[in-house]
C-alpha positions as CSV (number, residue, x, y, z in Angstrom):
1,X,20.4,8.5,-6.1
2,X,18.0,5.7,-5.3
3,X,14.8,5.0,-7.5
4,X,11.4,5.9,-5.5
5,X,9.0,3.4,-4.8
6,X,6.0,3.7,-6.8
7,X,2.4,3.0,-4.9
8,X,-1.0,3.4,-5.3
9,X,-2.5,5.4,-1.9
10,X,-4.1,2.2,-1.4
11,X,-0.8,0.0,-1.7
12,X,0.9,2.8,0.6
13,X,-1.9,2.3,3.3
14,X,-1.8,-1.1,3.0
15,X,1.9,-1.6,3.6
16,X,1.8,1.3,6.4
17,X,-1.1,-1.0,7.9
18,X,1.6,-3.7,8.3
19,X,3.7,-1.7,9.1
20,X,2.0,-1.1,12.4
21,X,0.6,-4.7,13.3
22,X,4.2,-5.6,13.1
23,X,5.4,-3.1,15.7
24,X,2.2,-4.1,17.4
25,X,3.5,-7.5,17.1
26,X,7.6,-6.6,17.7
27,X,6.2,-5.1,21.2
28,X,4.0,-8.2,21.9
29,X,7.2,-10.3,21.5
30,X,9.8,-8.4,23.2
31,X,6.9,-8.5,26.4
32,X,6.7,-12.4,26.2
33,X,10.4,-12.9,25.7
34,X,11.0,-10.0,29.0
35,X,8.6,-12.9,31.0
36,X,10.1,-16.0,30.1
37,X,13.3,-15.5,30.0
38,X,14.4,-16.2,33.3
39,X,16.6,-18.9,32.9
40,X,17.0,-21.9,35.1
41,X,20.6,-23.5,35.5
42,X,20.6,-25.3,31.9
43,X,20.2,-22.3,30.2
44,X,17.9,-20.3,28.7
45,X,14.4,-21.5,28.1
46,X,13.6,-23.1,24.7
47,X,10.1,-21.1,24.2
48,X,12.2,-17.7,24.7
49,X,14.7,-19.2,22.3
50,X,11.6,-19.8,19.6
51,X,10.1,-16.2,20.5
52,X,13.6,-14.4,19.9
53,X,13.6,-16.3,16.1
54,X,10.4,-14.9,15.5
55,X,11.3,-11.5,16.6
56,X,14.1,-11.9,14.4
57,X,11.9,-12.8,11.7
58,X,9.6,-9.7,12.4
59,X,12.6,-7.3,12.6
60,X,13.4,-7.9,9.3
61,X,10.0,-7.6,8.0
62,X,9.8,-4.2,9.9
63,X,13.1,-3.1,8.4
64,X,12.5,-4.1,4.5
65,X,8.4,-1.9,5.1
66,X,10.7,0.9,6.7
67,X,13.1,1.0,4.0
68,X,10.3,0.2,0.9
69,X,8.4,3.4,2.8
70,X,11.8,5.5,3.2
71,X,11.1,6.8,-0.1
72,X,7.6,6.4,-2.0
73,X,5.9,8.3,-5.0
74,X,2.5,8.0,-4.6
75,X,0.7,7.1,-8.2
76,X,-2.7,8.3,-9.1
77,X,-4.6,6.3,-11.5
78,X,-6.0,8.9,-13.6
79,X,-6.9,7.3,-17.3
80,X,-5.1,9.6,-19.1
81,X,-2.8,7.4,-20.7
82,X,-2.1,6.3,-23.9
83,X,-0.2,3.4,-23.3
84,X,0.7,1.0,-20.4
85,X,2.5,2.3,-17.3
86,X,2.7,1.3,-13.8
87,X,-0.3,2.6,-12.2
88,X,-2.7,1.5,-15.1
89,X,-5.5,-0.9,-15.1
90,X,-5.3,-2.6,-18.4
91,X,-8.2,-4.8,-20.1
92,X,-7.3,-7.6,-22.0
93,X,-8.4,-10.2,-24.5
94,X,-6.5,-13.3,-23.9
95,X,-6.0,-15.7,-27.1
96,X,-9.4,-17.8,-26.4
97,X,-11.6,-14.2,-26.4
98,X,-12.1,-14.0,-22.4
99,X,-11.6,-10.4,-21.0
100,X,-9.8,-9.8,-17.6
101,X,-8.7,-6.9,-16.1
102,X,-5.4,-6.1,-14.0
103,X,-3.9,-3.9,-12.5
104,X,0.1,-3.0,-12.9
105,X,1.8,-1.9,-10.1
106,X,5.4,-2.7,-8.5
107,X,6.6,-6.2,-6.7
108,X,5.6,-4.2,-3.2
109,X,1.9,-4.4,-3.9
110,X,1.3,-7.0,-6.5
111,X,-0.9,-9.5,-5.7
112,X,-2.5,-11.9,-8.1
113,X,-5.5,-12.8,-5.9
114,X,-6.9,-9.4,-6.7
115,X,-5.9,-9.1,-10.1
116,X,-2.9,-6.9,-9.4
117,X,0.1,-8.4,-11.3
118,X,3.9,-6.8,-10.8
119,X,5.4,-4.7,-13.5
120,X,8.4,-7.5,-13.3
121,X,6.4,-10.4,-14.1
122,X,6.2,-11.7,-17.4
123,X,3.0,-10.6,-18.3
124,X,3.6,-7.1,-17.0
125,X,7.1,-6.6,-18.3
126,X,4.9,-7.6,-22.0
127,X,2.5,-5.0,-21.3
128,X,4.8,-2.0,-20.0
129,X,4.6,0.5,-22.9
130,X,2.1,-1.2,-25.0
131,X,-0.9,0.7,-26.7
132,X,-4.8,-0.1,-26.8
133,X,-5.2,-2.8,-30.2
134,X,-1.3,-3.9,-29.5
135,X,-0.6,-7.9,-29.1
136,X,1.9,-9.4,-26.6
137,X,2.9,-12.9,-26.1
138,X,3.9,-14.1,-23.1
139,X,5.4,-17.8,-22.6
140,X,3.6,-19.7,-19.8
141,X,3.8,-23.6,-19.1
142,X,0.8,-24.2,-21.5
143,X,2.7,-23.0,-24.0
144,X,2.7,-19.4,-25.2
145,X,-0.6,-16.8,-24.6
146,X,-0.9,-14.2,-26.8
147,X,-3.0,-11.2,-25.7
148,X,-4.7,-8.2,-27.0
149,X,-5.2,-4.9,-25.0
150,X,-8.7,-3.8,-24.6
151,X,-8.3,-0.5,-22.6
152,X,-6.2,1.4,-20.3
153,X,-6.9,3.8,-17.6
């Protein structure tokens, strides 16, 4: 039996949103490739040649959303938790008393730009199971940061 992929609703949309610009995209490509591929007498064309690659490349793409949507959970993020799941926005206090905030959710949605770190990366795998006042250290290439949980919900 196969693990469930666990998403936020706004992780799910999101990757059901690519979902469908790359079929949008599949179609676009399979049209171009239908118009130029009439070869001459030294073969086929190299521009049908580059748009079959990249309908490769988009075919696998489709496949791995399909299969990461085959079988979701969808997570809620209520704040009734008393320690660090997937799901959770956690506060914490890093070593030199700055405050962020992130977000822990799988390697499907993760996305450090907006604060929302994997539950496989280091600092996630330190928080996972963690309670508000607990310290974790995680090693980084400055050297090892050691931070305090704030809050979770």
């Amino acid at each position: 039996m196969s693990q469930k992929n666990l998403l936020t609703q706004e992780g799910y949309n999101s990757l059901v949103e690519q979902l469908n610009d790359l079929k949008k995209k599949q179609e676009h490509l399979i049209s171009q490739i239908e118009d130029v591929a009439q070869p001459d007498e030294s073969g086929e064309d190299g521009l049908a040649t580059q748009l079959k690659e990249e309908l490769e490349v988009v075919n696998d793409k489709i496949d791995s959303l399909e299969s990461a949507l085959e079988d979701v959970s969808i997570i809620n993020g209520d704040c009734k938790r008393n320690q660090v799941e997937v799901g959770c926005t956690v506060k914490i206090k890093i070593s030199d008393n700055s405050i962020k905030q992130f977000s822990i959710v799988t390697n499907l949605e993760a996305d450090p730009n907006v604060n929302k770190i994997s539950d496989q990366s280091p600092l996630g795998v330190a928080l996972l199971g963690k309670k508000i006042n607990d310290k974790v250290e995680v090693s980084a290439p400055a050297g090892k940061i050691t931070y305090k949980i704030v809050s979770i919900c």
